[in-house]
N, C-alpha and C positions, 0 to 999 in steps of 0.2 A: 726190617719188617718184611712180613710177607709180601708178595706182592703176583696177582696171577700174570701168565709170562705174554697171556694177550693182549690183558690190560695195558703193561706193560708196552708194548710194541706198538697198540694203538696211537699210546702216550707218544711214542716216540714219531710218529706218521702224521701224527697234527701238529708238533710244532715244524716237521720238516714241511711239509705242505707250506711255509710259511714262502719259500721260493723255489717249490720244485712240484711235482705233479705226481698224481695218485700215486701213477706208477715207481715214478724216482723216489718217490720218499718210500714205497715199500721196499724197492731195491735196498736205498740206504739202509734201512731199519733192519734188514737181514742179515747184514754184516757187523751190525752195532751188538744185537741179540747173542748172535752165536759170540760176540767179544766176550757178556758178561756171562752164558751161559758156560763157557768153556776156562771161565777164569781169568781171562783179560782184563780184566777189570779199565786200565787206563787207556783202553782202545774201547770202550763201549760209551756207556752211556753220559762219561766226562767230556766226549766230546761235541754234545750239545751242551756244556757249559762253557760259560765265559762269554764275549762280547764277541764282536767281528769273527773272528776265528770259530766260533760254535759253526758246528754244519752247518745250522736251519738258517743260520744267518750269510751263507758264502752265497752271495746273487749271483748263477754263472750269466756269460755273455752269451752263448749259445749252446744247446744241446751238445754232447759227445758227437764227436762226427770223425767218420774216418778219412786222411787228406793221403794217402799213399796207402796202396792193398798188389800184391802180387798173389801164385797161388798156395805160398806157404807163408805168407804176414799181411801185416796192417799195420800202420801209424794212424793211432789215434786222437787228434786233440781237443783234448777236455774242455776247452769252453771255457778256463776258467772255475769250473764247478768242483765241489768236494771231492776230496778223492776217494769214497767210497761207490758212489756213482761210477765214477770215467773207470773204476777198476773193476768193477760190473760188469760194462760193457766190453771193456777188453779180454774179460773170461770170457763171455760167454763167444765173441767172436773167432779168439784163440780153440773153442771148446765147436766152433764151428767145421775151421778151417781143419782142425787135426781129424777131426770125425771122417774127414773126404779125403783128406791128403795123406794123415798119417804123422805130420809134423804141421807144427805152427810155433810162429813168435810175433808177438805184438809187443806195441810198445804206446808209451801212451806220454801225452806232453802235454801242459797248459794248464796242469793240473794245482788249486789253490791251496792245497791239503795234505797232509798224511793221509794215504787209502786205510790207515785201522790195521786190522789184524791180518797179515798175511796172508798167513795160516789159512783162513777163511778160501781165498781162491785157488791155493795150493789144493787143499780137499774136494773144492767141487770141480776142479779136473779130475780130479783120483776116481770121484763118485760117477765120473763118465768114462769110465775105464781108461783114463790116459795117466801117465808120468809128469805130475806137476812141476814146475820152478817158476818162483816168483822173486825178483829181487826189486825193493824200493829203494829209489834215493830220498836224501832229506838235507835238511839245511846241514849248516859248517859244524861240528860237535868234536870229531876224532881228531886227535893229534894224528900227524906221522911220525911212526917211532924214529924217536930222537930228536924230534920237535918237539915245541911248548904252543905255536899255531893251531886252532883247530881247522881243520881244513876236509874231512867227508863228513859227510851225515852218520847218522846213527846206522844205516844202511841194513836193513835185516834183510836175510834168505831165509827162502821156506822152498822145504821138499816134499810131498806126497806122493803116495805110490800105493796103486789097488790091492785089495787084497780079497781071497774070498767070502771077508764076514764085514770087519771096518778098517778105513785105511792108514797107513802109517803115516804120519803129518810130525814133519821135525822142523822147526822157523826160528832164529837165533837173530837177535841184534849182534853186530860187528863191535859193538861200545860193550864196556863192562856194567856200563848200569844204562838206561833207554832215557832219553829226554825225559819222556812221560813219567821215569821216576825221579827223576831231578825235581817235576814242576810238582809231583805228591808230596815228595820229604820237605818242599817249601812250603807249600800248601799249612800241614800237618806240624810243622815246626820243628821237623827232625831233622839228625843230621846223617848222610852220608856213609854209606861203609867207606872204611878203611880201602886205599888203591885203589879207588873209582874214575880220580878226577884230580886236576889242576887249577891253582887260580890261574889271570895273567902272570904271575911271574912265572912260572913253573913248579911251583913248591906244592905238595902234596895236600891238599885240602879235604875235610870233612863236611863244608859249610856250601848248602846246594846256590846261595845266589855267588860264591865265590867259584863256584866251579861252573855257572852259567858264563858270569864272563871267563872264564879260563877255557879248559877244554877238557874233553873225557880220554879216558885210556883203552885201547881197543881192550877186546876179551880177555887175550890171554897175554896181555902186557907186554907184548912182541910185536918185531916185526910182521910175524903169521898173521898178527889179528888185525894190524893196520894194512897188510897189502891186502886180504881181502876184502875190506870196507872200502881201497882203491879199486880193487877190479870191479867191484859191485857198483861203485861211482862211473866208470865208465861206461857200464852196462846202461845205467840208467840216465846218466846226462847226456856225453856226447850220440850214446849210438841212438836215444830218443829225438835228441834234440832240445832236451829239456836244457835247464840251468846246470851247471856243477859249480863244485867248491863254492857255495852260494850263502847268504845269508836269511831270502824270503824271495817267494815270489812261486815261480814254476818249478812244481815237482815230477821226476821221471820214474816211471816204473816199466820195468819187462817182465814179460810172460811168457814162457816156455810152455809147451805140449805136445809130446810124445806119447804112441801109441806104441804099446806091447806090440803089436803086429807086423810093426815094422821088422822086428828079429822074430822073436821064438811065439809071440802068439798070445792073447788076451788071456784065454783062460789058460794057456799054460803059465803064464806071467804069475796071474793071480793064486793057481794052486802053490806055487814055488813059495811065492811070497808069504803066505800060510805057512808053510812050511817051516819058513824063513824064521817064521814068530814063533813057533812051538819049539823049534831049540835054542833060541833066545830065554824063553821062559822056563826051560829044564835045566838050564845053566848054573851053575853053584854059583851063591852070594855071598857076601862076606856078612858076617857077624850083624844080626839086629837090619838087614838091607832087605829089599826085595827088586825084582826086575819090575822097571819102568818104561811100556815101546811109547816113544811120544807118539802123540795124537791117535793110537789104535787105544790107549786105555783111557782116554777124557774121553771116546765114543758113548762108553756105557756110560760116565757119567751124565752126558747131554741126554742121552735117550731115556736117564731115570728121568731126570728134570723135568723133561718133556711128558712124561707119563705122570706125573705127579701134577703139573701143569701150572706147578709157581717155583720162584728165586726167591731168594733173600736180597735185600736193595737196600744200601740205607737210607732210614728217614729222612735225613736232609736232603740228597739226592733226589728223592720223590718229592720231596716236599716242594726245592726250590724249581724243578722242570714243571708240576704244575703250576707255579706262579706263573710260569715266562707264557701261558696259554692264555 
């Protein structure tokens, strides 16, 4: 169904209100929105579904607070609270610190939650004229190649980078298929692509609750895919402080922000980068293909959206979040 995109966001600000304040629940709501708006679909609005885990439902113990700051970082810890919150605040602090310094990295601990869509804080670096990276940790999911253990989280990177019209946003999970699609093809009663995932034994599985307890296959079925899901593990547990190779509890994420100005210069940055994308897009395709720049062409689609000023949601969806009011 249709559904208007403010309605919408309203919807999603009063059930979070339910343990968080005007403020934080509009913060959350802006990272939920841009998930469905930009086609995230299992980072948006499903994660006000379900019990204990739904956001409106995670009671943090205290506000984001930061407990260590020098003059190019911060350690953040979350409270306890969702992670779309505590990564909120660590953008915008990160988007603080680079503004004056030039560089920044934060890093954030205590966190109850997946922070959502990457993607999302990668861009609103970008959109403050800096060089994003974002890397999350998350619970145990990845083998190590040549194990059958799962042992790093699903662990995504996301990169943005300005440009003179809309910015380039690339963010990859380290797993060949994302938790969040594990828990839809169970949901849905589907099975599995093919070389996504293992039971416990190790034997090759199509069936999502056999491959909950097994473990997932990095990306590209290699070592490449599982050592970076470990370096990403590192970035976000020990150097946060958060948990690693974990099963629940405390999530870590870092933030990276870098200013063009540090080298060659904001708007020379950003005309190159331009640049960058026009011979990208003059480039020969193969047969029936067209060139795709992540996240510079889902811009326009947000910005129709937005102009139009509704989504498509499905009925059940809307249906079952306005019950839980």
């Amino acid at each position: 169904m249709k559904v208007k995109i403010t309605d919408l966001q309203d919807l999603m600000i009063q059930l979070l209100k339910k343990n968080y304040s005007d403020t934080e629940a509009q913060s959350i709501s802006e990272v939920l929105l841009y998930a469905e708006l930009s086609g995230k679909n299992t980072q948006g609005l499903l994660k006000l579904m379900g019990g204990s885990e739904a956001a409106q439902n995670i009671k943090p113990k205290h506000p984001p607070k930061i407990i260590k700051e020098t003059k190019l970082s911060a350690l953040i810890d979350g409270g306890g609270a969702n992670g779309p919150l505590v990564a909120q605040v660590a953008t915008d602090k990160a988007i603080s610190i680079a503004m004056e310094q030039g560089f920044a990295i934060v890093g954030s601990n205590n966190t109850f939650s997946s922070v959502g869509a990457i993607s999302f804080y990668a861009r609103k670096l970008a959109k403050n004229n800096l060089i994003g990276i974002v890397a999350a940790g998350s619970p145990k999911a990845i083998l190590h190649d040549g194990g059958i253990d799962p042992l790093y989280g699903t662990n995504p990177i996301a990169f943005s980078f300005p440009t003179e019209t809309h910015s380039i946003t690339f963010d990859s999970a380290s797993s060949a298929i994302t938790w969040s699609g594990l828990v839809r093809a169970k949901a849905l009663g589907q099975k599995l692509p093919e070389n996504v995932a293992i039971d416990k034994n190790g034997n090759m599985t199509v069936d999502p609750d056999e491959a909950m307890s097994g473990a997932l296959l990095p990306f590209d079925r290699s070592y490449k895919g599982s050592g970076i899901a470990m370096c990403i593990e590192l970035l976000t547990g020990p150097l946060t402080g958060a948990q690693y190779i974990f099963e629940d509890g405390d999530w870590g994420t870092i933030f990276i922000a870098i200013s063009p100005d540090l080298l060659v210069g904001v708007d020379e940055f950003k005309k190159h980068s331009s640049d960058f994308i026009s011979k990208i897009k003059e480039s020969r395709t193969m047969p029936g293909k067209k060139i795709h720049i992540p996240g510079f062409d889902k811009e326009s689609q947000i910005d129709e959206l937005m102009r139009l000023g509704e989504i498509e949601i499905e009925d059940k969806i809307i249906k079952a979040l306005k019950g839980m009011l």
